[in-house]
C-alpha positions in Angstrom: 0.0 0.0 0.0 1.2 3.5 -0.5 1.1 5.8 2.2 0.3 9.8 2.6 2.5 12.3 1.0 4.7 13.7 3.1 4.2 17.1 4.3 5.9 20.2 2.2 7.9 21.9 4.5 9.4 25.7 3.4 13.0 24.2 3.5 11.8 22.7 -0.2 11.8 26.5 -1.7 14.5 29.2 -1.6 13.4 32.5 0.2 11.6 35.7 -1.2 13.8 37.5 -4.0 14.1 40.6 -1.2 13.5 40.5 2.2 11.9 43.4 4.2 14.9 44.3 5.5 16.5 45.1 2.7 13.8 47.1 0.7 13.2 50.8 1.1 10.0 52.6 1.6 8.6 52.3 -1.3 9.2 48.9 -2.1 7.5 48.2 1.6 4.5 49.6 0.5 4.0 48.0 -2.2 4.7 44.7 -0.3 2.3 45.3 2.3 -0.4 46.0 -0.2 -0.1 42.9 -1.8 -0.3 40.6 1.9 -3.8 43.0 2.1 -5.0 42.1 -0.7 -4.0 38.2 0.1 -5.9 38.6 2.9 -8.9 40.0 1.7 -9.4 37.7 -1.2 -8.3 34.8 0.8 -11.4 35.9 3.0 -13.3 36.0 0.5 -12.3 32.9 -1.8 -10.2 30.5 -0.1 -6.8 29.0 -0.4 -7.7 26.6 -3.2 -9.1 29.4 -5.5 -6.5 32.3 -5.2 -4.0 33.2 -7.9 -1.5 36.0 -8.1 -3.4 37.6 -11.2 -6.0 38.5 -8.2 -3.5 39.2 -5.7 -1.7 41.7 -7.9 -4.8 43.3 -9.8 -6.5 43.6 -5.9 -3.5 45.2 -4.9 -2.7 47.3 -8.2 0.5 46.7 -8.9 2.1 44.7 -12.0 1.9 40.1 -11.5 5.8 40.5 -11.7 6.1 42.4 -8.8 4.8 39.9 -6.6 7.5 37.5 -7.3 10.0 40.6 -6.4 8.8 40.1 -2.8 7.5 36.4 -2.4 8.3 33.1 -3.3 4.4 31.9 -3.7 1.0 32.1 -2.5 2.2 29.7 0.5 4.5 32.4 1.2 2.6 35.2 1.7 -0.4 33.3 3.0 1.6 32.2 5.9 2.8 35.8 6.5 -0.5 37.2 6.5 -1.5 34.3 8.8 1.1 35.2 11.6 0.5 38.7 11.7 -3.0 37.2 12.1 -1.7 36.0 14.9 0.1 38.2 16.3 -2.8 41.1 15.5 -5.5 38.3 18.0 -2.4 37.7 20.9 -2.0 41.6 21.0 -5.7 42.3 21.6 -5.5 39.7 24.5 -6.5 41.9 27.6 -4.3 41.7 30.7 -5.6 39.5 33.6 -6.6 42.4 35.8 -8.4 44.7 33.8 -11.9 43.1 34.7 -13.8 43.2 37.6 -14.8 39.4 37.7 -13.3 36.4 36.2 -16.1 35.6 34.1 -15.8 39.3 32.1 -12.2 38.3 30.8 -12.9 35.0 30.3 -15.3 35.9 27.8 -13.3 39.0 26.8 -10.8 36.6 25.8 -12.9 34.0 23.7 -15.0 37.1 22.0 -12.1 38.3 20.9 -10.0 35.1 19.4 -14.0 34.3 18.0 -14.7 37.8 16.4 -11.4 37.9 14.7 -11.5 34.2 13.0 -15.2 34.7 12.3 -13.8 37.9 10.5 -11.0 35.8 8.9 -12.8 32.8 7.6 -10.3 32.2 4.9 -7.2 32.4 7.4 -9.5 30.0 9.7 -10.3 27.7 7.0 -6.4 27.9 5.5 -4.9 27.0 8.7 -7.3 23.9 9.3 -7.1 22.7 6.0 -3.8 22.3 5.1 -1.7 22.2 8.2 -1.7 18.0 7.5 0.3 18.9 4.2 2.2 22.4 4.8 4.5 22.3 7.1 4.2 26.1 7.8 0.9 26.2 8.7 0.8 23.3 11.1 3.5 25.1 13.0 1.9 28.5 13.0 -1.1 27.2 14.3 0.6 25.1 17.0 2.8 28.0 18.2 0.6 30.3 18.0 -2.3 28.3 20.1 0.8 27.5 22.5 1.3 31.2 23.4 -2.7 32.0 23.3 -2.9 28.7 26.1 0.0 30.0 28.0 -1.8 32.8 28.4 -4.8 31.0 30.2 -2.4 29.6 32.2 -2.0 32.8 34.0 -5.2 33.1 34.2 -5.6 30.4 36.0 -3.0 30.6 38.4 -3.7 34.3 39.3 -7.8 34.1 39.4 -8.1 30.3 40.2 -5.1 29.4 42.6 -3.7 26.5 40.3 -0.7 25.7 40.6 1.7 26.0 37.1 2.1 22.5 36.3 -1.7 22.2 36.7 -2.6 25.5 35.2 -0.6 25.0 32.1 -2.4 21.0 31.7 -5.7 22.9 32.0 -5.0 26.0 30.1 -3.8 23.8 27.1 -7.2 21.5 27.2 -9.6 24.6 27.5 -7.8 25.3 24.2 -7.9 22.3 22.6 -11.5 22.3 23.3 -12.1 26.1 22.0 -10.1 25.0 18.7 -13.0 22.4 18.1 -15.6 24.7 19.1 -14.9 27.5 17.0 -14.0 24.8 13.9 -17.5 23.8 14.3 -19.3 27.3 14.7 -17.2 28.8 11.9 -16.5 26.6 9.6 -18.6 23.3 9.2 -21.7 25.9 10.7 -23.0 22.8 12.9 -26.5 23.3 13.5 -26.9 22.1 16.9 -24.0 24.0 17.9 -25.9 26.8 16.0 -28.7 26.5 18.2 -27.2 28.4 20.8 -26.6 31.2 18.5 -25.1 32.1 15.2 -23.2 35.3 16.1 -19.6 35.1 17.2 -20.8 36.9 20.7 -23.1 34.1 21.2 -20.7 31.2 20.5 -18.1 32.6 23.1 -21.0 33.3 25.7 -21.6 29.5 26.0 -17.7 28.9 25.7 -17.3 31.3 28.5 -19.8 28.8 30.6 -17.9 25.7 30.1 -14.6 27.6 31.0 -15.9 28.9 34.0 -17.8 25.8 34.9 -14.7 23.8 34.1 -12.6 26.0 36.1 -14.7 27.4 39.2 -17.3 24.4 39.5 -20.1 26.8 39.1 -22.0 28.8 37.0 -21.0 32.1 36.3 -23.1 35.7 37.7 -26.3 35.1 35.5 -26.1 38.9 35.2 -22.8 39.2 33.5 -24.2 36.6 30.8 -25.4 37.4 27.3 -28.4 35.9 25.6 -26.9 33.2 24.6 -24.9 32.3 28.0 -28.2 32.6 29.4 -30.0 30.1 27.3 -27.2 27.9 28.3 -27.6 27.7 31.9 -31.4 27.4 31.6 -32.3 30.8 32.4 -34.8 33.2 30.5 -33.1 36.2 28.6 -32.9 39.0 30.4 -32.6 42.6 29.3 -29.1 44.0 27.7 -26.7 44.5 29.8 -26.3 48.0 28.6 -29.8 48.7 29.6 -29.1 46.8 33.1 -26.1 48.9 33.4 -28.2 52.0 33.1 -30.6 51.1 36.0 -27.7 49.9 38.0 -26.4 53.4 38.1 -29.4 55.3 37.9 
C-alpha cells in the first residue's frame, strides 16, 4: 500500500527574492499591499481558489512584482497568517483589567472568536492544510501555544492553580475552543448553532464551560449574554447596557 505524501515543508523553496529588510519605503509599500490584498481575497475565496493575477490586480500593482517580494502564494499566505496571529495575541487583555473572572474570560474567547469569524479564509487555511504544509501546522501550534499559555496565567492568578496544573488545563480549555470554533465557523454545525449564530453568542456559551470547568459553578447570570443565558437554563434578560443604566441610575 502506499502511504500519505509527506508534508511540504518551506525548506523545499528558496526565500523571497528581497526581504523586508533590505527594501526601502517604497518597495514596503507595495509589499504590504499585496499581503492586504491576500488577505482580503483569501477571506473571500479560499486558499484553493486564489492566484497571483488576483492578488496583484487587488492590490494594483504589476503580477511580476509579486515575485520581487515572495516566493508563492504559500508564502505570503503564511505571513499574512502570523500577523494574524500576532494582531489576536496583541488584543488579548491583561488578567486584571476586569472586575470578575467571568468578564475576561469571555473578553478573551469574543475576541479570538470575532477575529476568525472575520477571517474565515485564514481559519479555513490553517485547518485545511496544516496536514500537508508544514508552515501552517506550525503557526497554528505555536501560535495556540502562546494563546494557552496565556490561560495559564489566568488560572493561576484568578483560580489558585498551581503551574504544572494551570498549564495541563489551560492547554485542554484550548484544545477544546479549537473544536468549538471549527465547528461554529467553519462546518456551521447546526446544533451548535442552536445556541446562537453570532460570534458573541458562540463565546457566551464557551465562556460557561470555562468557567464551569474552572470554578465548578455557574457564572453571575447577570454578567451573561443571551446566549450564555439560554445555556444555563435561564430566561433572557434585558441588555446589559440597559441593566447597566438602571444599575447606576
Amino acid at each position: 500500500m502506499t502511504g500519505p505524501a509527506p508534508r511540504r515543508g518551506p525548506a523545499e523553496r528558496r526565500a523571497s527574492v528581497q526581504l523586508p529588510a533590505d527594501l526601502k519605503a517604497r518597495g514596503l509599500r507595495s509589499r504590504e499591499r499585496l499581503k492586504r490584498a491576500t488577505r482580503e481575497l483569501l477571506n473571500e475565496q479560499g486558499f484553493r481558489s486564489l492566484r497571483v493575477q488576483d492578488v496583484t490586480g487587488r492590490a494594483g500593482v504589476a503580477t511580476g512584482l509579486f515575485y520581487r517580494y515572495f516566493h508563492d502564494l504559500r508564502e505570503v499566505v503564511a505571513e499574512v497568517s502570523r500577523d494574524f496571529f500576532e494582531e489576536l495575541l496583541a488584543d488579548t487583555e491583561p488578567v486584571k483589567s476586569h472586575a470578575h473572572p467571568y468578564d475576561w474570560i469571555f473578553a478573551t474567547l469574543n475576541n479570538a472568536v470575532s477575529r476568525f469569524a472575520d477571517n474565515p479564509g485564514i481559519l479555513a487555511c490553517l485547518f485545511g492544510l496544516a496536514g500537508d504544509y508544514e508552515e501552517f501546522d506550525e503557526i497554528w501550534k505555536s501560535n495556540a501555544h502562546r494563546w494557552n499559555l496565556g490561560v495559564a496565567d489566568f488560572l493561576q492568578r484568578e483560580a489558585g492553580f498551581g503551574a504544572a496544573r494551570a498549564r495541563r488545563v489551560g492547554f485542554l480549555l484550548g484544545a477544546m475552543t479549537e473544536g468549538v470554533i471549527y465547528q461554529a465557523l467553519i462546518r456551521r454545525t447546526e446544533d451548535l448553532m442552536a445556541l446562537g449564530r453570532r460570534p458573541e453568542d458562540t463565546a457566551d456559551a464557551l465562556a460557561v464551560m470555562w468557567y464551569r470547568a474552572i470554578f465548578l459553578a455557574d457564572p453571575p447570570v447577570e454578567r451573561l449574554r443571551a446566549a450564555g443565558r439560554r445555556f444555563v437554563g435561564v430566561a433572557p434578560g434585558p441588555p446589559r447596557q440597559a441593566r447597566r443604566r438602571r444599575e447606576e441610575s
